[in-house]
N, C-alpha and C positions, 0 to 999 in steps of 0.2 A: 818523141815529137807528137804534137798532137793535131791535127788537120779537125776542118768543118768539111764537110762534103753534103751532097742531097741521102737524103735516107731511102735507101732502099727494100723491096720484103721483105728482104731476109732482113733487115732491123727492127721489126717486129716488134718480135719478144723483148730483145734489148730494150726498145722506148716503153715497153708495158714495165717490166724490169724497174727501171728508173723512176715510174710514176709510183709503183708499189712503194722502192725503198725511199720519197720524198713525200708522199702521201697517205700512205697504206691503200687503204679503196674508198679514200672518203674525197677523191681530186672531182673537181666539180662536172668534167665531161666522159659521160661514161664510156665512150669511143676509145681513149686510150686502153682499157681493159678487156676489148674485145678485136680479138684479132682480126677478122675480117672488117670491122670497120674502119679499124686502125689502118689498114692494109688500103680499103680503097682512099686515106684521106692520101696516104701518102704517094698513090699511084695518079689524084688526082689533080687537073688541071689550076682548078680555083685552089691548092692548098703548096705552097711552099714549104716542108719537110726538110731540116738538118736535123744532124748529129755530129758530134765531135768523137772523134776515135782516137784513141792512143795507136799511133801506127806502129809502135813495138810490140806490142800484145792483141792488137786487133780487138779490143775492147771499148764497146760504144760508154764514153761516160757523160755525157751530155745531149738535150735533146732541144731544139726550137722550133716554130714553124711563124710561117706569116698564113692568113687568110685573105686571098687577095682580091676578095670582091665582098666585101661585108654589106653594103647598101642593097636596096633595089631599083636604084637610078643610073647604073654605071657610072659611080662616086667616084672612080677611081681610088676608092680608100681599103686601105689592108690594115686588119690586126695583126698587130704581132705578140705571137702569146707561145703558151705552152714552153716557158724555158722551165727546164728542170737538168737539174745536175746530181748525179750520185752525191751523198753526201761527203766520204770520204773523197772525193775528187776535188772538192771543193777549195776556191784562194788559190787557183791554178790558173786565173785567167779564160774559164772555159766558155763562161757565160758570156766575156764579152769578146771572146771570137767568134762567138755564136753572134752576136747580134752584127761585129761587123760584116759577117759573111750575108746574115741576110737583106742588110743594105744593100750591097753590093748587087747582090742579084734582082732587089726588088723595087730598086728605088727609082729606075727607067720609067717602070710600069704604075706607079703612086704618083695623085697628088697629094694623099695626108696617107701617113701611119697612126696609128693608135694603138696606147696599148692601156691592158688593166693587168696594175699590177700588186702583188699582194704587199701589205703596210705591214703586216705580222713583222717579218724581217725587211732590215735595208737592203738588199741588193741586189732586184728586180728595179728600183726607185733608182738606185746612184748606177746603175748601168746603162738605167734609159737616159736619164739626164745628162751624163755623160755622152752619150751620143744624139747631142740636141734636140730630143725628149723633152716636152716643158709640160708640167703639172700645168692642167686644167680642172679637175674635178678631184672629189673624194666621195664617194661613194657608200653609204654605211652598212655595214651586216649582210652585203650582195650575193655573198657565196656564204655555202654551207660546205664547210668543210670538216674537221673534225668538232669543232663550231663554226657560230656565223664568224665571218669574216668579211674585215674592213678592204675597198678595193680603191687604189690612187689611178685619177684617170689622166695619162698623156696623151701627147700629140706633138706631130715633127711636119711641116708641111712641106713639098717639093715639088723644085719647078717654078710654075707660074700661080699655082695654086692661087695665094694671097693675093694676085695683081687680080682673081677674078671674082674674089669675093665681093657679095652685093654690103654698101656703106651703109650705115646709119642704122641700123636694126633699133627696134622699136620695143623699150622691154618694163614691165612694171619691175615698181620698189625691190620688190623680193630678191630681183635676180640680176640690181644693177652693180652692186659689189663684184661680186662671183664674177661677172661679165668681165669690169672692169679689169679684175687680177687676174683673167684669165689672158685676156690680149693680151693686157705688158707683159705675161710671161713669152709669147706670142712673136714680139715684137712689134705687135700692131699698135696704135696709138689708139686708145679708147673712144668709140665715136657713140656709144651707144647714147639714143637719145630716152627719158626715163619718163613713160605712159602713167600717167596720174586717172586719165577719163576712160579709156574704155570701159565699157560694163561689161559683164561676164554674161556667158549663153544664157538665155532665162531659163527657167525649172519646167516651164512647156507642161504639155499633157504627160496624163499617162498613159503608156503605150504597151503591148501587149511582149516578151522577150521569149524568144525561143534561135536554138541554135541552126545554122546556115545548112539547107539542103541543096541539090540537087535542082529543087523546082527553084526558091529562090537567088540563085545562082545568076540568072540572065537580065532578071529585074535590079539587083545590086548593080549589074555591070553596068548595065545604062545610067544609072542613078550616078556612078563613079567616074564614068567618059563625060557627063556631063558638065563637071566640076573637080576638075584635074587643076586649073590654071592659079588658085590661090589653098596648097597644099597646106595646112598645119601639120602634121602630125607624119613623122618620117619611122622607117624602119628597114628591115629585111624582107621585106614581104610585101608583094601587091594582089592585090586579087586578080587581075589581069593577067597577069602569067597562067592562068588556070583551077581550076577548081582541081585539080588529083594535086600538082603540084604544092597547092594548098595543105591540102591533106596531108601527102608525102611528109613535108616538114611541120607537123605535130599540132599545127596551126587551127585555131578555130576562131569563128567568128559569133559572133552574138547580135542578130539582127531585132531590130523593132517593126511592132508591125501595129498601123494604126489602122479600125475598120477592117483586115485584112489587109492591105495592102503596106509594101514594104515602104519603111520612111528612112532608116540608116540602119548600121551595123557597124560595129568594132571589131579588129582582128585584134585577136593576141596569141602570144603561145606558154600555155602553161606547163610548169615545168612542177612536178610531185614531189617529187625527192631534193629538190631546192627548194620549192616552198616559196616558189618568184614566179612574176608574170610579166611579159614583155609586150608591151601593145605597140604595135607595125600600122596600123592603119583605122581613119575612121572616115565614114561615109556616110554623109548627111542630105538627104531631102530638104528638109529643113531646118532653122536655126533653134528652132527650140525643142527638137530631138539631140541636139547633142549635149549637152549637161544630162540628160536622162538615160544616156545609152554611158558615158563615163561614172556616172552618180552609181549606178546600177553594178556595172564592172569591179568598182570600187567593195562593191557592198559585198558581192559573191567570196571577193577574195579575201576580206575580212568576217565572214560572219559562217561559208559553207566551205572553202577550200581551204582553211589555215594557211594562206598562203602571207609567207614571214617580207614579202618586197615585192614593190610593183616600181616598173620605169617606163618612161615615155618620153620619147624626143619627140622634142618640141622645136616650131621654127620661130627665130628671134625675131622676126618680123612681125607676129600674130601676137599683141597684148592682150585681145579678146580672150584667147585659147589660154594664153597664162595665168590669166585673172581665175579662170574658172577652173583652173587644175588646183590652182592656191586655195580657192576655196571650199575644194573638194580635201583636202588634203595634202594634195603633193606641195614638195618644195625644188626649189633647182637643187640636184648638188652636181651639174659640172654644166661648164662653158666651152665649147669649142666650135673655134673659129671656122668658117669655110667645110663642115665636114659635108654636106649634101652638092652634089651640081645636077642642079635644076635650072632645065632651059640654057641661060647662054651665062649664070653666074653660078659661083657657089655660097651658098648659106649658113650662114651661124645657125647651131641649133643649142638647144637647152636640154640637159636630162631631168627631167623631173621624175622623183621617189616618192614613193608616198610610205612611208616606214612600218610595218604594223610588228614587230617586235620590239622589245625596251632595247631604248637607246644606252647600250655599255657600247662603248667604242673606246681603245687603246692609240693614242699615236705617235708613242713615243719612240719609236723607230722611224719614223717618218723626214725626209731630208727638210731642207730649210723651207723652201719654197712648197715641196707639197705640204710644208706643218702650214702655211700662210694660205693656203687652199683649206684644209681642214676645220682651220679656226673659222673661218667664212663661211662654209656648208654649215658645220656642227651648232653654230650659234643660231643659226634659221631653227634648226634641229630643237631647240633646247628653247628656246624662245616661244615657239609653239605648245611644249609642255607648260610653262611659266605663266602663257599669256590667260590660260581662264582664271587662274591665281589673280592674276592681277586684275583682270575684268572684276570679281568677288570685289577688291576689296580697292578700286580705283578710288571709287568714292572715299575712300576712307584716307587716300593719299595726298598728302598736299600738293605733291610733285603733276600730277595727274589733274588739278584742281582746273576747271575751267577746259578740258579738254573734252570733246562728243567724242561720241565710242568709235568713229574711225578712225579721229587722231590716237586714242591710248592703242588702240589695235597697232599701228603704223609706230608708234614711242615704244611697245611692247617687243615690236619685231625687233629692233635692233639690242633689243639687253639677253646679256647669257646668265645665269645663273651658277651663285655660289654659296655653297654652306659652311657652317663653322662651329665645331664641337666649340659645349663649355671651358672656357679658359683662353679658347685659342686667340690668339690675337689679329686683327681684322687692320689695322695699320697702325705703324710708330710715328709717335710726334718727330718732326727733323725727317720723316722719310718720304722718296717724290713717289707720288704715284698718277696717273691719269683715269685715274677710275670712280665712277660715283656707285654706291651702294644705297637699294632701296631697301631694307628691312622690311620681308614678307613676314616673319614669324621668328618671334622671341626677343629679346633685348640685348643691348649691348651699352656698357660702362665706356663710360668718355674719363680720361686720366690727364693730366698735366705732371710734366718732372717736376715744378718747382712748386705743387698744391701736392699734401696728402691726402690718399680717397680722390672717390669720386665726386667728379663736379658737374655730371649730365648724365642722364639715360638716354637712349633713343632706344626708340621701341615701334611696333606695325606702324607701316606709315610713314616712316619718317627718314632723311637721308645721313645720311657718312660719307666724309668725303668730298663736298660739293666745294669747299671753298679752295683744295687742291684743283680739282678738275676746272674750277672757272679761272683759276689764275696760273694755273703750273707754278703755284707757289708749293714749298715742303708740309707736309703735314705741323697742326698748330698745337695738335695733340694725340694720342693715342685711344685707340676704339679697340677693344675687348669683349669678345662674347661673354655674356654673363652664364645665360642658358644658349640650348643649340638653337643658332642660328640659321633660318634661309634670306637669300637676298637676290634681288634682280641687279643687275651690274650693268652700269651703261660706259663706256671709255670714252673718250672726248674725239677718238677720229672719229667714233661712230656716230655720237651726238654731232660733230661738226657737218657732217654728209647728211644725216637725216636735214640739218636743219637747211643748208646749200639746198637741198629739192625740197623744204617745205617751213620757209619762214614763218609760214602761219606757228606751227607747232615752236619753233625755237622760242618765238618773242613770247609766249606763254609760259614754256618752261623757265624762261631765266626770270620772267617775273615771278615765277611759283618756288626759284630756289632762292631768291631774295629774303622774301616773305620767308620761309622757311630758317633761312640763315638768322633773319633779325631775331625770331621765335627763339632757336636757340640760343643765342649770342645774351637777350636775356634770360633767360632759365640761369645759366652757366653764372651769370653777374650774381643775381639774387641769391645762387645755392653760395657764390664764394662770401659774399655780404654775411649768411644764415654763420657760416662758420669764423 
């Protein structure tokens, strides 16, 4: 028979054990490999420790824990993380006695659980879900494990939680999908309202950077008691709690200083051997130090720290602070509902990445719902690579014809990209699909069953597809790579929602796919006439 019980010292070894035979020594937190650390998580108060034993043999073959103060606000939110299971143990049901055991014990003391869990394999994903876990976020290349690795973000809320969430959060373009699918997984009805005007922090002076001592220590503090009551930017970490305690937790901060005198600072905490940065907190004198103290942040960890991922939560109420993370780079990839309680409600917040490794990401392990999370994040992902692509060569596109560079910025955002070796075929005539393709580079043969040969080229610039996506009628013919094809992809829920928050842009595109259609519609007559 097999029991969950709390882990005690002497399971140790056992839990190091397990991470070895599930990890080797590449598992992301090095606390499980050293025993004393490991020892105080598991004697301490803020850490929840099981282990699953075979009570015939007295052998630990499973291990979980909850973390049960993850915020710096008394969130009442716990991660639940660190499940690992021998692997010969494994399809014995262990994982998820483990999880109900730590429901049990922890769900009094939570109004949300979270977990990150790994997409490599299912069954972190269908155990959380299982236990009213709902995919909120997907997370790309976060951990470095034996490589980077992709991480799926849940969330369970309890209680009253929901009843105290503040309504209507306030969110730009980028991050109103993601929003959307994250509450109905949620069960919340989607209220997010979707920020078109704010403008982003301005670019400000330049300001002098050096890391937080001692002396500036008490000027920061004032600066930050000053301007508590409209918070953007959440995490683990306040500067308030103390400067050792600061320290203690690996944490630094990066202050500016104008004329001498301190104007803000950013905390984060950098991690070496992930190759990731966490920013916790930012404090600003004024508004136009903060795009310079984030621009800056940005830069060290791309250009002096090789650092491979940066995150920042963000609160869903500040479209200022969104606007200017987007434009710094970052992108949302997770929504979740209620996770800060500040003051007398709790707060949606947004994770924003800002990715500085190539985008190879796998998710095909991935459950239904977190694949429907995935495709969401990853096309912001992919679209941001796409989108200088398209800027190059907008003009050159008819689709794009008549559009200023915020509109094709915003029509860019929502297309993923697809390629296609020579030969391969791009759709059959008779076949439904809801997808328009714009041909970045190379050509593709246009086919009819009942014509031999071809009867069209489309080539840079030009679309495939359009007359499926405007009617959800079947394909009228068949498109063929000739040479290797790239293409930017736009789907018709996706075009239907850009166009819902931005008429301007629709009524432009459908007259630009018109025009585009009649263009080819004749080509196609004349070349059938030639033959």
């Amino acid at each position: 028979m097999i029991i969950a019980r709390e882990a005690l010292s002497v399971d140790v070894p056992a839990i190091t054990e397990i991470f070895q035979a599930c990890y080797g020594g590449a598992y992301s937190d090095s606390r499980f490999y050293d025993p004393t650390a490991l020892n105080k998580m598991v004697v301490s108060d803020d850490t929840l420790m099981m282990v699953a034993e075979d009570q015939d043999t007295g052998k630990v073959l499973g291990t979980g824990s909850v973390i049960l103060e993850v915020g710096a606000y008394a969130d009442l939110t716990g991660e639940f993380g660190r499940l690992a299971v021998r692997p010969e143990a494994r399809n014995r049901g262990i994982g998820k006695l483990l999880m109900e055991e730590r429901l049990r014990r922890v769900e009094g003391r939570l109004q949300l659980g979270i977990i990150e869990g790994r997409t490599a394999h299912p069954y972190t994903l269908k155990i959380a879900e299982g236990h009213q876990f709902n995919p909120v976020g997907f997370l790309p290349l976060k951990w470095q494990l034996q490589s980077r690795e992709s991480i799926g973000l849940l969330a369970r809320h309890f209680g009253n939680a929901l009843e105290l969430r503040k309504n209507h959060p306030r969110l730009v373009p980028e991050v109103y999908p993601l929003a959307g699918l994250a509450l109905q997984h949620c069960g919340v009805k989607p209220d997010a309202i979707v920020d078109e005007e704010s403008a982003p922090y301005p670019p400000g002076s330049v300001y002098s950077l050096q890391e937080l001592t001692t002396e500036g220590y008490a000027a920061l503090l004032r600066i930050e008691r000053g301007r508590v009551r409209n918070r953007e930017i959440f995490g683990p970490l306040r500067l308030h709690y103390g400067l050792f305690l600061v320290q203690a937790r690996n944490s630094r901060y990066l202050i500016a200083r104008e004329n001498g005198a301190i104007a803000g600072a950013v905390g984060f905490i950098l991690d070496p051997a992930e190759k990731t940065v966490r920013v916790f907190e930012l404090i600003s004198l004024h508004d136009d130090v903060v795009r310079f103290l984030l621009a800056e942040l940005e830069r060290l960890c791309r250009q002096e720290w090789q650092v491979c991922y940066v995150e920042i939560d963000v609160s869903a109420y500040s479209p200022r602070m969104q606007r200017t993370l987007v434009e710094i780079g970052f992108l949302p990839a997770a929504y979740v509902p209620a996770l800060v309680f500040h003051e007398v409600e709790r707060l949606d917040t947004i994770k924003m990445v800002r990715l500085l490794a190539p985008l190879q990401v796998e998710t095909a392990q991935l459950t239904p719902r977190a694949q429907r999370i995935a495709e969401t994040v990853l096309r912001l992902f992919q679209s941001r690579s796409v989108l200088p692509r398209i800027a190059q060569v907008a003009q050159e596109m008819p689709l794009f014809g008549g559009l200023n560079a915020e509109q094709i910025s915003r029509l860019a955002g929502v297309c993923a990209v697809s390629t296609f070796e020579p030969g391969t075929t791009i759709f059959r005539e008779g076949g439904v699909s809801d997808r328009l393709y714009v041909v970045l580079e190379g050509k593709a043969d246009i086919t009819l069953a009942s014509v031999s040969g071809s009867v069209g080229l489309v080539t840079r610039g030009e679309c495939l597809g359009e007359m499926s996506l405007l009617t959800a009628a079947p394909h009228s013919a068949t498109a063929t790579a000739q040479t290797a094809v790239e293409t930017a992809v736009l789907d018709r829920q996706n075009l239907a929602e850009l166009i819902r928050q931005r008429p301007d842009i629709g009524a432009q595109i459908y007259k630009n796919l018109a025009m585009g259609l009649g263009e080819k519609l004749k080509r196609a007559a004349f070349s059938s006439l030639r033959s």
